[in-house]
Structures are given as structure tokens and as C-alpha cells.
Biopython code that builds the backbone (N, CA, C, O; Angstrom):
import numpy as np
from Bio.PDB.StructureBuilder import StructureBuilder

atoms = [
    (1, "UNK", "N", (-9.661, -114.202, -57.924)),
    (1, "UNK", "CA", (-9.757, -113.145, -58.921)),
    (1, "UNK", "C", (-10.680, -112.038, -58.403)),
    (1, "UNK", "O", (-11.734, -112.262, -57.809)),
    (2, "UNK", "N", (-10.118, -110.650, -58.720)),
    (2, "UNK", "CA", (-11.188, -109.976, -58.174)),
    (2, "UNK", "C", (-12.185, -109.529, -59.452)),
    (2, "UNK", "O", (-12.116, -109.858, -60.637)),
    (3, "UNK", "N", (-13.301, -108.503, -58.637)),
    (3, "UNK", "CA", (-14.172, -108.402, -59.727)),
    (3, "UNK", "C", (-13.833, -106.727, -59.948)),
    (3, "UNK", "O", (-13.330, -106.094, -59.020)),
    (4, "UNK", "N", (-14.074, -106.233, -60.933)),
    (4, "UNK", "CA", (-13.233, -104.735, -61.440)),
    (4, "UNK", "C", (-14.202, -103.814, -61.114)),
    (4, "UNK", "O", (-15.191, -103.720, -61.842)),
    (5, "UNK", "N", (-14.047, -102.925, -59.868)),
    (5, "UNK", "CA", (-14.544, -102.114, -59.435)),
    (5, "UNK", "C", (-14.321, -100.446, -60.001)),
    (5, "UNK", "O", (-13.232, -100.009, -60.373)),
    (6, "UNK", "N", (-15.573, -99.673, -59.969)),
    (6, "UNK", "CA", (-14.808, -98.067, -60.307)),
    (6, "UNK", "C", (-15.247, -97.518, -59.421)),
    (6, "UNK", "O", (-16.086, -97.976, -58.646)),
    (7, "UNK", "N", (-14.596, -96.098, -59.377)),
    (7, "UNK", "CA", (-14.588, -95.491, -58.422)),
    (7, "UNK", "C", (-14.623, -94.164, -58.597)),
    (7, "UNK", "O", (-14.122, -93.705, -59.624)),
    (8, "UNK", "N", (-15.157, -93.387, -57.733)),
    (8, "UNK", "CA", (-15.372, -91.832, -58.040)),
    (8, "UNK", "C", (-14.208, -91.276, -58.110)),
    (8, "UNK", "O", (-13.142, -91.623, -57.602)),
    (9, "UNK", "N", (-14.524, -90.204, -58.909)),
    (9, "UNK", "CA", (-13.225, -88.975, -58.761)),
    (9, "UNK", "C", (-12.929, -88.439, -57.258)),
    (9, "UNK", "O", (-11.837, -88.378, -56.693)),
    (10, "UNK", "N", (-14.207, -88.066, -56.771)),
    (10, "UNK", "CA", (-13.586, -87.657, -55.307)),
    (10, "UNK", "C", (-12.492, -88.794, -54.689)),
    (10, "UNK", "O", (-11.365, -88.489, -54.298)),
    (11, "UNK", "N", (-13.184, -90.496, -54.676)),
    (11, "UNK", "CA", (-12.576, -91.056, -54.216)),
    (11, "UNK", "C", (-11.011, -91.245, -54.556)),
    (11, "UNK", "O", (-10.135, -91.505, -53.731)),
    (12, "UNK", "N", (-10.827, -91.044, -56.075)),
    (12, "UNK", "CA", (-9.596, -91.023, -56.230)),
    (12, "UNK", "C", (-9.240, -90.095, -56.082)),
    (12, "UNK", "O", (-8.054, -90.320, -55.842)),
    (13, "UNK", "N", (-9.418, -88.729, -56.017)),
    (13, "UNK", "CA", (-8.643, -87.374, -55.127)),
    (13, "UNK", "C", (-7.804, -87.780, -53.665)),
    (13, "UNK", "O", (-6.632, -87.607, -53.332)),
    (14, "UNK", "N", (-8.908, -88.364, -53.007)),
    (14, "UNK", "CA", (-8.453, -88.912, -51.710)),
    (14, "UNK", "C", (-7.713, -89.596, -51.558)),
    (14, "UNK", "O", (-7.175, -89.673, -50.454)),
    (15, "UNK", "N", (-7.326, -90.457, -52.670)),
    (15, "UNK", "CA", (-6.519, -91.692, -52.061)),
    (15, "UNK", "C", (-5.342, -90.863, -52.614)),
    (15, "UNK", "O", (-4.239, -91.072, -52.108)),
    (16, "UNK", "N", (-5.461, -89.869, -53.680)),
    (16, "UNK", "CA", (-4.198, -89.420, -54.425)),
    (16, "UNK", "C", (-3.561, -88.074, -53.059)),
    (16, "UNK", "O", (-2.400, -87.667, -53.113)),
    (17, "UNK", "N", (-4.249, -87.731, -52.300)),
    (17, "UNK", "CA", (-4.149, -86.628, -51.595)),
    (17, "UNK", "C", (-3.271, -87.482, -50.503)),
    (17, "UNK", "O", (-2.244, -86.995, -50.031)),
    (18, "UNK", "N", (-3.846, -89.084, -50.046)),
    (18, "UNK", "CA", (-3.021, -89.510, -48.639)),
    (18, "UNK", "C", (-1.922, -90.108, -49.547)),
    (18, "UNK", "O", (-1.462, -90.855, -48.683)),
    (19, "UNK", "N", (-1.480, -90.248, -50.165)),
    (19, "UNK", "CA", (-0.143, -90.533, -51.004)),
    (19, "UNK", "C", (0.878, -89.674, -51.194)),
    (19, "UNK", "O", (2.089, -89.896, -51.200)),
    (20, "UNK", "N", (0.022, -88.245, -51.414)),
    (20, "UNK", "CA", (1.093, -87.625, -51.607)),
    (20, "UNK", "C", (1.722, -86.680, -50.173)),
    (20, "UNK", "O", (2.791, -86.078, -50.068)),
    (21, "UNK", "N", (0.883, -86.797, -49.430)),
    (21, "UNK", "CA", (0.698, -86.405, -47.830)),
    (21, "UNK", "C", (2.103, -86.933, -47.171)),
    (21, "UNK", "O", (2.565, -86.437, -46.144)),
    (22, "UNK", "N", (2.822, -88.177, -48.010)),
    (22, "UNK", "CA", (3.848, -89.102, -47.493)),
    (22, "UNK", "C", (4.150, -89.813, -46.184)),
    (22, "UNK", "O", (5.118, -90.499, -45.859)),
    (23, "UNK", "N", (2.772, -89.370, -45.355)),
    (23, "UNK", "CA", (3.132, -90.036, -44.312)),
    (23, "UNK", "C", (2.758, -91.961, -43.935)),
    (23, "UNK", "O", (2.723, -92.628, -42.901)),
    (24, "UNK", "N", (2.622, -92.145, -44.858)),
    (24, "UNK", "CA", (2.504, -93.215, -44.919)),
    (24, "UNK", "C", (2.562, -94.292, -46.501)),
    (24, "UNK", "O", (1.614, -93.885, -47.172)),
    (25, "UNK", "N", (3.159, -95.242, -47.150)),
    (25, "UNK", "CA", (3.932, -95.333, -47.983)),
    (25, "UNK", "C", (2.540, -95.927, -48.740)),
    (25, "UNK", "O", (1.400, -96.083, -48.300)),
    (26, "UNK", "N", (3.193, -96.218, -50.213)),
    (26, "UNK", "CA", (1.327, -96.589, -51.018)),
    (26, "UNK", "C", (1.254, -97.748, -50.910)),
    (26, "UNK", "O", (0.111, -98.188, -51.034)),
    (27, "UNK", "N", (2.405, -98.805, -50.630)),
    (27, "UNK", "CA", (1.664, -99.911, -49.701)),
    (27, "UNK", "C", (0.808, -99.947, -48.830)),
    (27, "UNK", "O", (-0.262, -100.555, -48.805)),
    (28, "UNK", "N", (1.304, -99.256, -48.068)),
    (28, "UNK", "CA", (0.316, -98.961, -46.482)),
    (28, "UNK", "C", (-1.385, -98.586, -46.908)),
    (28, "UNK", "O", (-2.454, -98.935, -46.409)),
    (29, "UNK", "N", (-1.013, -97.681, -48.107)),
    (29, "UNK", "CA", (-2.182, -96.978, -47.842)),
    (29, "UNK", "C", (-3.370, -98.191, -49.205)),
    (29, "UNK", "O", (-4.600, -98.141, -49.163)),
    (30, "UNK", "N", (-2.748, -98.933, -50.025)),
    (30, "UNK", "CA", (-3.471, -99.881, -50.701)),
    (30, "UNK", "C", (-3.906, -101.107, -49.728)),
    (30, "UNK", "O", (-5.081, -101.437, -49.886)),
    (31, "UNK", "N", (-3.247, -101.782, -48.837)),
    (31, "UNK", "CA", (-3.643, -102.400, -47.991)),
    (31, "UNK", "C", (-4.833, -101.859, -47.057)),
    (31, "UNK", "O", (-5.583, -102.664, -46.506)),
    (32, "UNK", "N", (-4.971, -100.578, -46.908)),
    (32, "UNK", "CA", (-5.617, -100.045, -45.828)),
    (32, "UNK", "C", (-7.135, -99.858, -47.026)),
    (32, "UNK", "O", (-8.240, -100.333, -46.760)),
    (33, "UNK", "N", (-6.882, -99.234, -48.044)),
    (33, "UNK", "CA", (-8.202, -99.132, -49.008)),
    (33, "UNK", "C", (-8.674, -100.026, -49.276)),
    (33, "UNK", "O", (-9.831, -99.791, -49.626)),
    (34, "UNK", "N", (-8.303, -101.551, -49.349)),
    (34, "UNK", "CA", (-8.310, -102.325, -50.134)),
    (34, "UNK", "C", (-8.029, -102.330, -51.718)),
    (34, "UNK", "O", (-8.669, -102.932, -52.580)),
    (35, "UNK", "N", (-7.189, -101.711, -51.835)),
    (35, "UNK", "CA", (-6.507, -101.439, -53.417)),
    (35, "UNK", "C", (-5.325, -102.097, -53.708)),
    (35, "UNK", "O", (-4.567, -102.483, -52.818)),
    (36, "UNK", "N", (-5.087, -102.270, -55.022)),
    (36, "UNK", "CA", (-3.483, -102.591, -55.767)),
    (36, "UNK", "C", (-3.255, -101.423, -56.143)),
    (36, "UNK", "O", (-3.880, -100.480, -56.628)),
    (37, "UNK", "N", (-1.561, -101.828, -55.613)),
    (37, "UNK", "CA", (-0.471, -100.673, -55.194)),
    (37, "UNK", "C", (-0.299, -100.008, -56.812)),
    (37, "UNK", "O", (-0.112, -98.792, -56.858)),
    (38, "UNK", "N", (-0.341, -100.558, -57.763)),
    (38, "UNK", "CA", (-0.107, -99.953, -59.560)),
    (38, "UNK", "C", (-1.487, -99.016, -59.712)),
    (38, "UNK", "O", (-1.460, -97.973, -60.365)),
    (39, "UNK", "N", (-2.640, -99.473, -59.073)),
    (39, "UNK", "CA", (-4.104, -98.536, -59.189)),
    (39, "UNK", "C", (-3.666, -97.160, -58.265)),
    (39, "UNK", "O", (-4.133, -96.125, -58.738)),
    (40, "UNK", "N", (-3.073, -97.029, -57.369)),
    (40, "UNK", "CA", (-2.362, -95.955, -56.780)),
    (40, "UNK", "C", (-1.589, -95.282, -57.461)),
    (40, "UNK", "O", (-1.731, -94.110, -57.809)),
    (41, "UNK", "N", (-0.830, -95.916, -57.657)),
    (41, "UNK", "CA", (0.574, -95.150, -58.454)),
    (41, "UNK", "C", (0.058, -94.660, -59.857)),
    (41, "UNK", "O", (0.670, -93.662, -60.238)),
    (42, "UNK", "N", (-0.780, -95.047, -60.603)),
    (42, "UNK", "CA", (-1.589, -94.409, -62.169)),
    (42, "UNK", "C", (-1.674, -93.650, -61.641)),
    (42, "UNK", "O", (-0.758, -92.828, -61.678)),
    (43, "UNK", "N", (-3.044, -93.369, -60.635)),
    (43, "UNK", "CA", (-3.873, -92.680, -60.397)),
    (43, "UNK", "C", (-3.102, -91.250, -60.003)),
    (43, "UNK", "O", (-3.488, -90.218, -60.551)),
    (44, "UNK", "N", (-1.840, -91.206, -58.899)),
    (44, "UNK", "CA", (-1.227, -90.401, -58.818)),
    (44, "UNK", "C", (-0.729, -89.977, -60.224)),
    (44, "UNK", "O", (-1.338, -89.005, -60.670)),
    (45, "UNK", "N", (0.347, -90.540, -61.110)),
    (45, "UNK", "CA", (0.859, -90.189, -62.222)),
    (45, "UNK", "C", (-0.044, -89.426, -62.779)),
    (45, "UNK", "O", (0.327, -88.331, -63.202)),
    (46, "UNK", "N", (-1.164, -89.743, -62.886)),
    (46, "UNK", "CA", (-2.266, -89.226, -63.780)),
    (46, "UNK", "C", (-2.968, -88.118, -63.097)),
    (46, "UNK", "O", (-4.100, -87.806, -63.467)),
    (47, "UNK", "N", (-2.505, -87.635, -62.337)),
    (47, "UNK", "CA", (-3.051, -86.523, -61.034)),
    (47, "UNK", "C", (-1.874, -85.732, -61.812)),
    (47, "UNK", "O", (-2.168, -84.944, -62.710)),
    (48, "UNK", "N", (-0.611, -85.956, -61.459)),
    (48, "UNK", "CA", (0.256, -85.226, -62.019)),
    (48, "UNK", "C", (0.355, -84.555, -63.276)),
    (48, "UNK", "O", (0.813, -83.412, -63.278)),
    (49, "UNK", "N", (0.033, -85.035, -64.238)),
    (49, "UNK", "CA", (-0.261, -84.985, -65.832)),
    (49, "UNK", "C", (-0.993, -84.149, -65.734)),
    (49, "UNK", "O", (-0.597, -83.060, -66.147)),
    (50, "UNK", "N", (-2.446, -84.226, -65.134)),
    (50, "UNK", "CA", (-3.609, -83.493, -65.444)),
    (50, "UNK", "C", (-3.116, -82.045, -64.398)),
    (50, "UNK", "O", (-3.170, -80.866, -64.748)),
    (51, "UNK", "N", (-2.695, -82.527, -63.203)),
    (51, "UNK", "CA", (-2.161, -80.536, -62.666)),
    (51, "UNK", "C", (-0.904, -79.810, -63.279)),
    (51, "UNK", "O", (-0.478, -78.718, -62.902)),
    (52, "UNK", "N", (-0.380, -80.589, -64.281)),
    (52, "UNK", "CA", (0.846, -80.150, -64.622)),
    (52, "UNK", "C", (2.258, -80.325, -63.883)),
    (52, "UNK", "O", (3.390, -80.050, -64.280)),
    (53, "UNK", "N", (1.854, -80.819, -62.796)),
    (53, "UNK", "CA", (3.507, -81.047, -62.556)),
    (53, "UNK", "C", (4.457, -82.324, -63.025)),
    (53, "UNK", "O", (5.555, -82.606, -62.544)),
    (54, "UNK", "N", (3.782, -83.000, -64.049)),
    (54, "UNK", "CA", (4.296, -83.670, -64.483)),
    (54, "UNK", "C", (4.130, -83.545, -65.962)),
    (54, "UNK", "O", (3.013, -83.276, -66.403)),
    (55, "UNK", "N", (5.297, -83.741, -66.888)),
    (55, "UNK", "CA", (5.066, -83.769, -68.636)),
    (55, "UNK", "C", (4.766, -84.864, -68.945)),
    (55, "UNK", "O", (5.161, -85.869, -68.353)),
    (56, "UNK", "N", (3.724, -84.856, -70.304)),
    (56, "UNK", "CA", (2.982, -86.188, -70.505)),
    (56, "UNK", "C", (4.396, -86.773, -71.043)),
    (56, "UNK", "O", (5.424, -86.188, -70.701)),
    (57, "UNK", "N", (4.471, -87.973, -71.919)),
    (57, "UNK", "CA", (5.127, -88.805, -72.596)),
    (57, "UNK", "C", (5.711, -88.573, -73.796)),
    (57, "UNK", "O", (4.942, -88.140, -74.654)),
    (58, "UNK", "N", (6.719, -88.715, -74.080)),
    (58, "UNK", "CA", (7.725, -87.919, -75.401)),
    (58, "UNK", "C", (6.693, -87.936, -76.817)),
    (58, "UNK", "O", (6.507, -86.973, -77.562)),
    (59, "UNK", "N", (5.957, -89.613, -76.979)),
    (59, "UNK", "CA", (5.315, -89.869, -77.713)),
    (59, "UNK", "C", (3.773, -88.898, -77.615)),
    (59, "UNK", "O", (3.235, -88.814, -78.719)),
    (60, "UNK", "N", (3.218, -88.370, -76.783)),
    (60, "UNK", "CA", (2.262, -87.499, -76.677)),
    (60, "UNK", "C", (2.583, -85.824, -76.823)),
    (60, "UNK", "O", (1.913, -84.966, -77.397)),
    (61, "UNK", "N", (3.661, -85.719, -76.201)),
    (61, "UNK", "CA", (4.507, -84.397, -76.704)),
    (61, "UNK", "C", (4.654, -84.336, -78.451)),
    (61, "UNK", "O", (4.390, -83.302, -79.065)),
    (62, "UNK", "N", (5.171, -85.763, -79.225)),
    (62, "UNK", "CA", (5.168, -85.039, -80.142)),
    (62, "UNK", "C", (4.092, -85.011, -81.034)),
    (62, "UNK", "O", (4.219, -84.559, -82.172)),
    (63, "UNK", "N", (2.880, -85.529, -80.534)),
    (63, "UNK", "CA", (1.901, -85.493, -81.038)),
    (63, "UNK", "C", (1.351, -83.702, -81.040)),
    (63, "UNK", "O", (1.233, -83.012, -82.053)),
    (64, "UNK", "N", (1.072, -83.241, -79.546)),
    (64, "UNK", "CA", (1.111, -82.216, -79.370)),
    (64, "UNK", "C", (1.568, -80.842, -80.433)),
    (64, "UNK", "O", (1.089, -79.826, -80.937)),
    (65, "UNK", "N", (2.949, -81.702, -80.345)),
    (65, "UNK", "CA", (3.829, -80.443, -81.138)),
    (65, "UNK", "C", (3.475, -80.834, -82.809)),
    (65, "UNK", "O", (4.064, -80.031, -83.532)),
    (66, "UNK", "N", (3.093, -81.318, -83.188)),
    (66, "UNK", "CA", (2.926, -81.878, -84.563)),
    (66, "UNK", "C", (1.031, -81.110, -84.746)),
    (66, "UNK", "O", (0.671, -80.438, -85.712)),
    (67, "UNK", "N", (0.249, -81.435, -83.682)),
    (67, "UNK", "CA", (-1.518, -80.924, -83.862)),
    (67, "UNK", "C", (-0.691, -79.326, -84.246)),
    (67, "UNK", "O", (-0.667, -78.759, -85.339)),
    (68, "UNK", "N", (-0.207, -78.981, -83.240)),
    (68, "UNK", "CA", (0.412, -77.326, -83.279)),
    (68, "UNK", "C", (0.831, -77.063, -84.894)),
    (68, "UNK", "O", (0.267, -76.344, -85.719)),
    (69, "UNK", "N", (1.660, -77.651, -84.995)),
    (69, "UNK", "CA", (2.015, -76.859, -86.093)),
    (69, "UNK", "C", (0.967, -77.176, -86.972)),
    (69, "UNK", "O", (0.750, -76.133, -87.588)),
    (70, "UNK", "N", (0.044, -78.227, -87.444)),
    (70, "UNK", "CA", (-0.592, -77.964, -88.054)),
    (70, "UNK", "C", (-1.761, -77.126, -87.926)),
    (70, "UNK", "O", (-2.351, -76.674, -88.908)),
    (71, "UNK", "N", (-2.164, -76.876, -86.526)),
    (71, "UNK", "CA", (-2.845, -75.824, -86.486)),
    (71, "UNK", "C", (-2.631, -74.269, -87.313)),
    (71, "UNK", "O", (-3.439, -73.471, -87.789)),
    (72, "UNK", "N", (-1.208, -74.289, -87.221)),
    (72, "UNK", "CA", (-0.668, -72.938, -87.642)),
    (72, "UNK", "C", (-1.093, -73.028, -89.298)),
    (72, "UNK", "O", (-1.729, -72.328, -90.086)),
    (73, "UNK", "N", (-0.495, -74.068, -89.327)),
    (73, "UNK", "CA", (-0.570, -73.895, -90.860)),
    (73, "UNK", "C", (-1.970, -73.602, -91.068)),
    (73, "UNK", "O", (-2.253, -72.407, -90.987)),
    (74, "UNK", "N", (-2.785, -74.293, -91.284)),
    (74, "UNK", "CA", (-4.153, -74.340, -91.373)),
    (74, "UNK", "C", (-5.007, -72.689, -90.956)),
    (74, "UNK", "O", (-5.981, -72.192, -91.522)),
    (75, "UNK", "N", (-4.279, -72.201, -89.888)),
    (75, "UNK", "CA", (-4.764, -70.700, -89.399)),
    (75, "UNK", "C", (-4.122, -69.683, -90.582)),
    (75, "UNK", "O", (-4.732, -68.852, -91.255)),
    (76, "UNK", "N", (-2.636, -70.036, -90.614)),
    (76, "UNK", "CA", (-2.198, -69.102, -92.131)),
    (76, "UNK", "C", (-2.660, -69.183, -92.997)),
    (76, "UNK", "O", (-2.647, -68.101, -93.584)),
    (77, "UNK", "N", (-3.451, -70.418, -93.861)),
    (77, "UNK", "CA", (-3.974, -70.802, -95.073)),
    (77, "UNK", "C", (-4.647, -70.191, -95.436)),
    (77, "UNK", "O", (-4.705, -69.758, -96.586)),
    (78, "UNK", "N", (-5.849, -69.833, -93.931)),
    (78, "UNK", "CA", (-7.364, -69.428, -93.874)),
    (78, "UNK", "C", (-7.139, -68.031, -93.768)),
    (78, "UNK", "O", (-7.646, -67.446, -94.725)),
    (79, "UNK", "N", (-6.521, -67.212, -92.897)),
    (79, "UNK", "CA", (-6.018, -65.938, -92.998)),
    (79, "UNK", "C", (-5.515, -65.498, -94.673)),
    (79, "UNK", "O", (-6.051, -64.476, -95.100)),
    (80, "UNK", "N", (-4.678, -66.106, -95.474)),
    (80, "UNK", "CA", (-4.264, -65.792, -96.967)),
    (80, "UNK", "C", (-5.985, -65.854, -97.830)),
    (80, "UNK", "O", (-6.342, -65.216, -98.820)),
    (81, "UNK", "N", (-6.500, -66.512, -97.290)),
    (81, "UNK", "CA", (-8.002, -66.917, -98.108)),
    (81, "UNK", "C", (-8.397, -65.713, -97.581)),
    (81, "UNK", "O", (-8.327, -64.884, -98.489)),
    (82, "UNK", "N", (-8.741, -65.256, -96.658)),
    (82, "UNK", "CA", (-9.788, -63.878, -95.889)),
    (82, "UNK", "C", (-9.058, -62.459, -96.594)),
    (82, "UNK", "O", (-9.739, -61.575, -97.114)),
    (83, "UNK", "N", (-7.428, -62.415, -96.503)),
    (83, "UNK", "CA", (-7.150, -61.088, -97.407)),
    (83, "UNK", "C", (-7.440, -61.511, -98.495)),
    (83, "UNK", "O", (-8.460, -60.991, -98.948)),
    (84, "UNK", "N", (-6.884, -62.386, -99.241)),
    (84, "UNK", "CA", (-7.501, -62.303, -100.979)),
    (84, "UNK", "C", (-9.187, -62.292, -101.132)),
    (84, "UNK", "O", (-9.533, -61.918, -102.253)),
    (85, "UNK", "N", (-10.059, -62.556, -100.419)),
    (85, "UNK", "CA", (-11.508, -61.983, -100.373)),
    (85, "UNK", "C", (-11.762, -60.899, -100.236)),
    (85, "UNK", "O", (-12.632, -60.277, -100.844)),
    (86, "UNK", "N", (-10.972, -60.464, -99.333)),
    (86, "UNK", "CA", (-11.171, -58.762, -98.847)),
    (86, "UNK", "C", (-11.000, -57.946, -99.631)),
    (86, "UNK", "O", (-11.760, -56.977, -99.637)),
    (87, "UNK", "N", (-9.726, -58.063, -100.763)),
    (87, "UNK", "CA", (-9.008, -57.660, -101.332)),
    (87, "UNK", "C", (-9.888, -58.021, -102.905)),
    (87, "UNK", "O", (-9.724, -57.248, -103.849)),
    (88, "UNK", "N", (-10.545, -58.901, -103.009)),
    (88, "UNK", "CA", (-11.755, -59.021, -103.836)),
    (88, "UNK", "C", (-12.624, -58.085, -103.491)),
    (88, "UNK", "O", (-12.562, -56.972, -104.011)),
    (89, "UNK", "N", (-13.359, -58.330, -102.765)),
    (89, "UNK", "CA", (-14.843, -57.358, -102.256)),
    (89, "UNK", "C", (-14.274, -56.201, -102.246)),
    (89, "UNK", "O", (-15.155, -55.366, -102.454)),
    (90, "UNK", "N", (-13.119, -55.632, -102.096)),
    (90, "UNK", "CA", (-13.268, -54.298, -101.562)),
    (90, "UNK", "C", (-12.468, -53.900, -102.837)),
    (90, "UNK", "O", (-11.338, -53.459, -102.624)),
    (91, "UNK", "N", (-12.839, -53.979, -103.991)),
    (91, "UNK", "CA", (-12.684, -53.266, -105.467)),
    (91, "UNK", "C", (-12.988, -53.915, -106.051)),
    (91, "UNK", "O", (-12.836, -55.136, -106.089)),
    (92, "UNK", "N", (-13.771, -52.859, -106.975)),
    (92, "UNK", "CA", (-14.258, -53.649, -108.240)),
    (92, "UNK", "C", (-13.556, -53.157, -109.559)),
    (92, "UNK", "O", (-12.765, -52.215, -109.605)),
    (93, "UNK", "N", (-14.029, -54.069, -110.816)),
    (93, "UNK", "CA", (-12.998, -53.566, -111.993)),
    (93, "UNK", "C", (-13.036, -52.411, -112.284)),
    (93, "UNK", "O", (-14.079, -51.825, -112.575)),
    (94, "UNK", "N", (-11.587, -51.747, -112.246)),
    (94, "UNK", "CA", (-10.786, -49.951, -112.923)),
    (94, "UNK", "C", (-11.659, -49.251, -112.223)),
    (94, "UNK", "O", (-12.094, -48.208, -112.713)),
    (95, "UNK", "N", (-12.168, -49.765, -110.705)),
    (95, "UNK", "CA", (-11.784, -48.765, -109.634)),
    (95, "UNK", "C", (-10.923, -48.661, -108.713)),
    (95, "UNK", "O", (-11.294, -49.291, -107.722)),
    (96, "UNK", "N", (-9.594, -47.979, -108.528)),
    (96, "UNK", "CA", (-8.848, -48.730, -107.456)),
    (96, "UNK", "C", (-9.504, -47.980, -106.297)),
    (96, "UNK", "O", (-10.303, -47.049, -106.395)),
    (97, "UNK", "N", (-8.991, -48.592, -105.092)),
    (97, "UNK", "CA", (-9.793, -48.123, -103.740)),
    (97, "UNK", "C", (-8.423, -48.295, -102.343)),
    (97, "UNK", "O", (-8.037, -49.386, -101.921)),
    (98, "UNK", "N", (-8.198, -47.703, -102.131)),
    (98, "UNK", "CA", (-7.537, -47.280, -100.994)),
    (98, "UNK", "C", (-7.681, -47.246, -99.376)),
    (98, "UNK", "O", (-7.818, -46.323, -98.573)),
    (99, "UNK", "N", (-7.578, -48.827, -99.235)),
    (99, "UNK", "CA", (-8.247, -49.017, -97.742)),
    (99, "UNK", "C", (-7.550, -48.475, -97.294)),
    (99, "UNK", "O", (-8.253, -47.530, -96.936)),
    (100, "UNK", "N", (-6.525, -48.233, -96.938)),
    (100, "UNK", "CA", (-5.611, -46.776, -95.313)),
    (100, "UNK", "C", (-6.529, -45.215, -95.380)),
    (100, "UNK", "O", (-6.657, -44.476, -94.404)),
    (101, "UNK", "N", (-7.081, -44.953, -96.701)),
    (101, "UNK", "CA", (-7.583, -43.774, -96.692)),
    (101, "UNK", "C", (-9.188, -43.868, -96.630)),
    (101, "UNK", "O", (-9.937, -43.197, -97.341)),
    (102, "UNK", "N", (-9.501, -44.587, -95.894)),
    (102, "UNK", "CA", (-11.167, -44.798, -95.252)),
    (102, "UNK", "C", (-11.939, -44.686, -96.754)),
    (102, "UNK", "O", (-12.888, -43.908, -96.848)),
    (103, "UNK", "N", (-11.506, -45.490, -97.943)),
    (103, "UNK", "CA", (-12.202, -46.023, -99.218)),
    (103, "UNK", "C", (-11.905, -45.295, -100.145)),
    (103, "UNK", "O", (-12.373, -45.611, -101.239)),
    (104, "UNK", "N", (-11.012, -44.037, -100.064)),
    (104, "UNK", "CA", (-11.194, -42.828, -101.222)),
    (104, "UNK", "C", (-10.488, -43.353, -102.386)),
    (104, "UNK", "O", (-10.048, -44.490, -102.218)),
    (105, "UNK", "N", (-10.263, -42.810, -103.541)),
    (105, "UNK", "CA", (-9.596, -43.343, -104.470)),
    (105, "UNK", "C", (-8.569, -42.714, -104.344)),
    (105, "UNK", "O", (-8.475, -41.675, -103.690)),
    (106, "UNK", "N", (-7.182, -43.557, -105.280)),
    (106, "UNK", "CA", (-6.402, -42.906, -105.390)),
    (106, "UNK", "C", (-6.210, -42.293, -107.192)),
    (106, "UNK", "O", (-5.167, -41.879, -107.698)),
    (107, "UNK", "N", (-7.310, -42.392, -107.726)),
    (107, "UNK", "CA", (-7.194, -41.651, -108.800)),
    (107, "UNK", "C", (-8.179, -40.552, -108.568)),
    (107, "UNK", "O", (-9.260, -40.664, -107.989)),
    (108, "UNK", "N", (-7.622, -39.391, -109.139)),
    (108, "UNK", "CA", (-8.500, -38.050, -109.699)),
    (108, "UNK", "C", (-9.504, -38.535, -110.195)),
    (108, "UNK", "O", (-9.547, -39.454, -111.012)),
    (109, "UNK", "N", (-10.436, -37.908, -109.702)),
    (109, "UNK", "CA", (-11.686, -37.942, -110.671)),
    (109, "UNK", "C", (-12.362, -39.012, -110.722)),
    (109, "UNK", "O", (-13.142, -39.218, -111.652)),
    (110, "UNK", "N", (-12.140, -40.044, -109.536)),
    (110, "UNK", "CA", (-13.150, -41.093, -109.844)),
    (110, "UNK", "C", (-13.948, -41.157, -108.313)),
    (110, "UNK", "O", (-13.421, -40.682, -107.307)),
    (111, "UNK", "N", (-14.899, -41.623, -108.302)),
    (111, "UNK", "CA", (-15.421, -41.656, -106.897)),
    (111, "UNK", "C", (-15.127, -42.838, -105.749)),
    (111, "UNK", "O", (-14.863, -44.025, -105.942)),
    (112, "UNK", "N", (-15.280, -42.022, -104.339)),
    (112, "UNK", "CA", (-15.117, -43.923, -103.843)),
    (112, "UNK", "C", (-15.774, -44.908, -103.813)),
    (112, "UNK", "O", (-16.534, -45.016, -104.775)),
    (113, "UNK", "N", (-15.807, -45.786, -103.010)),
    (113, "UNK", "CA", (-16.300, -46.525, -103.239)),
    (113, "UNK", "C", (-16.528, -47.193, -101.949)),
    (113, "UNK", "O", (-15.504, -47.467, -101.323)),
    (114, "UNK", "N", (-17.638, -47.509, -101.429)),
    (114, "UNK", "CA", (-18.100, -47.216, -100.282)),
    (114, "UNK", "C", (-18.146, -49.158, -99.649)),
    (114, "UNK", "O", (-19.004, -49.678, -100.362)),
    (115, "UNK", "N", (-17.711, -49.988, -98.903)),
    (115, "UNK", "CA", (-17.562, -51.008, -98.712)),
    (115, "UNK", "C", (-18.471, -51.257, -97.273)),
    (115, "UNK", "O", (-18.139, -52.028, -96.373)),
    (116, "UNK", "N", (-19.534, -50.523, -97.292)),
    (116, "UNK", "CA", (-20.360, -50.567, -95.752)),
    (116, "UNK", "C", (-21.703, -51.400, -96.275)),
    (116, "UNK", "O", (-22.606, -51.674, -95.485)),
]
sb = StructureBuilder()
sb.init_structure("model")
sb.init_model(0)
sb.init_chain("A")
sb.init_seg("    ")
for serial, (resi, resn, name, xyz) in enumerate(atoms, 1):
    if name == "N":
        sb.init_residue(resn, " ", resi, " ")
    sb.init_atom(name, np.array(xyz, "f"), 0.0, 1.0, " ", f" {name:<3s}", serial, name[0])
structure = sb.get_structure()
């Protein structure tokens, strides 16, 4: 039985770098590290994942796509909350106020109303 060793990131760069180098097969090159050939092959997979040339797992994709949309939602919610505040603060009662026209009113005769 062996005893469960870890190992640096550099070190696994390296072993993931002579693997993918192909000149020599990940047998070769687990025999030569003293490694098992499945601790190679993760380690690559998982090289892949993390630089992108590989897509994670359908089941992590739709996790992905599921955080997303609820992100959205959650960003629209909070955006509808910030105009109806704005849209609070920036008039008060039977004054209307006219944000496109830098605060002026749009009634005669009343003053603006200054939101600074």
C-alpha cells in the first residue's frame, strides 16, 4: 500500500507539460516519476478545464447556466428597487420634477427642485 503523497503545483505543471509534449506515453512517464497512470491523466484533464481547452461536465455546465440566470434575475430585481427609489427621492408630494430637463418643473409656476 502506498502512503498518499502531495505535490506542488509546479510539480504537477511538469509532469502535465511532459504528457502533453507526447513524446513519450503516460505510462512511460508514471513509471519514470514514480506515479499512477489515473494521477496523470486527472491532473492533465484538470489542466485542461482550468486553461479552457476543455468544457467542464454537462452536470457543472448546468449548474453554471442555472447561477447565471439567477444572477440576472437578482441584478433586475435590484435595478427595479434603485429606479423606484430614485423615482421616490427625486419628487416630493404635488411637485412634479423632470429629470431629462436637469430638475425643472414641468408645471408653470412652481419651482425646481434641486436633487444635489
Amino acid at each position: 500500500m502506498r502512503v498518499r503523497r502531495s505535490f506542488t503545483p509546479e510539480f504537477k505543471a511538469e509532469v502535465v507539460a511532459l504528457a502533453r509534449r507526447g513524446d513519450r506515453s503516460i505510462g512511460q512517464i508514471s513509471q519514470d516519476m514514480d506515479l499512477v497512470e489515473s494521477v496523470i491523466r486527472r491532473w492533465v484533464a484538470q489542466a485542461d478545464v482550468d486553461e479552457g481547452r476543455r468544457p467542464t461536465t454537462s452536470t457543472e455546465q448546468e449548474e453554471i447556466m442555472a447561477l447565471r440566470k439567477r444572477g440576472a434575475r437578482v441584478l433586475e430585481e435590484e435595478r427595479e428597487i434603485l429606479k423606484k427609489a430614485a423615482r421616490f427621492f427625486a419628487t416630493r408630494p404635488g411637485e412634479p420634477v423632470s429629470v431629462h430637463r436637469g430638475g425643472e418643473t414641468d408645471a408653470p409656476g412652481q419651482s425646481a427642485v434641486s436633487c444635489a
